[in-house]
C-alpha positions in Angstrom: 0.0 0.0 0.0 1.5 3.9 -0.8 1.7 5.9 1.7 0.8 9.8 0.9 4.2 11.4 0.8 5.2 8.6 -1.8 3.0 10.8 -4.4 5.0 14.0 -2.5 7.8 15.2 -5.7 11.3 14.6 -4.5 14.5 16.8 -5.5 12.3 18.9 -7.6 13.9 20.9 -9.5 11.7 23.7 -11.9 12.9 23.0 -15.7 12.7 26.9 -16.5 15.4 28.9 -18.7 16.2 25.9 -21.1 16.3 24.9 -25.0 15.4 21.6 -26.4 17.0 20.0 -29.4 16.8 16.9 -31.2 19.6 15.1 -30.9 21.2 12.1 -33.2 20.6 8.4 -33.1 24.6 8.3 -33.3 25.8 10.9 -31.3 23.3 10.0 -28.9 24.0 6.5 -28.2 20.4 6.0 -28.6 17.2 6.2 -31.0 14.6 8.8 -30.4 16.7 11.1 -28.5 16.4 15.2 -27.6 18.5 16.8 -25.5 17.5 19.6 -22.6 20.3 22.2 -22.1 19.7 24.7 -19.8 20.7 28.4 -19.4 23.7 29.8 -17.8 22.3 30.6 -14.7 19.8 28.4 -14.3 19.0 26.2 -11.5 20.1 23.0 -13.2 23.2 23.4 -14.6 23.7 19.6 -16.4 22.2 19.4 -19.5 19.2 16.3 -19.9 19.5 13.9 -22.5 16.3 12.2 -23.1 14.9 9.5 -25.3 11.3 8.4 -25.9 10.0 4.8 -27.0 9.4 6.0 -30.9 9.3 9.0 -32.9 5.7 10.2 -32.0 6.2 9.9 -28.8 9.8 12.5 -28.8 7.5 14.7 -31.0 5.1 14.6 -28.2 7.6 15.7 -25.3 9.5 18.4 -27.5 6.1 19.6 -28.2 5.3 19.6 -24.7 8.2 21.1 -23.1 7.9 23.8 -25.6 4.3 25.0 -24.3 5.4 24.7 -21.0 8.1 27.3 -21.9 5.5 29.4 -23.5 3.7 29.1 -20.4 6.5 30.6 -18.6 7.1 33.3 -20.5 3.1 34.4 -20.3 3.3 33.9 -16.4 6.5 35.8 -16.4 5.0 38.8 -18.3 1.8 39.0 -16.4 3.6 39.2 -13.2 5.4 42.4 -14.2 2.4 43.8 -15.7 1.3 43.2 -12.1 4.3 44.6 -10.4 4.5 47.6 -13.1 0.7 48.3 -13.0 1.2 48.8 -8.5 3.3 51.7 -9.6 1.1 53.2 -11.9 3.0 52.4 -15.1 1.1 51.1 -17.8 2.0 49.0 -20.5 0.4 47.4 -23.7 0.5 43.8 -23.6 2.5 42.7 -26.5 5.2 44.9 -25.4 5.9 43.1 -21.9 6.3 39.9 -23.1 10.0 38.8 -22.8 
């Protein structure tokens, strides 16, 4: 039987500030592969090298990883519209975002 902080996340890390490539079956070692590599600065410093069971399945994870960076980047903007809006500056949208 699982206990309840068995379903608790553990060493989470937040996959923000990153780029996502496909990677090689031959320089990869391995078919299906993409590679995470994160930003100088970010909290993760080692780059991720992934692979999925087939081709439609990488697709699906590159894909995915990409909206969650758009995501970000909304969140990000709408918190300083937030933060610039409290002291009365005020900016049109489509110039906030990052």
């Amino acid at each position: 039987m699982r206990k309840e902080e068995d379903l608790e996340p553990q060493n989470f890390k937040p996959l923000n500030d990153f780029a996502i490539t496909e990677v090689d079956e031959k320089s990869a070692g391995r078919a299906f592969a993409f590679k995470i590599v994160f930003c100088k600065g970010s909290i993760i410093q080692k780059d991720l090298l992934l692979s999925a069971q087939n081709d439609t399945d990488r697709r699906e994870w590159i894909d995915a990883f990409r909206q969650h960076q758009i995501d970000t980047i909304n969140a990000r903007s709408r918190f300083l519209e937030k933060k610039l809006e409290k002291v009365g500056v005020m900016v049109p949208r489509a110039t906030v975002l990052i």
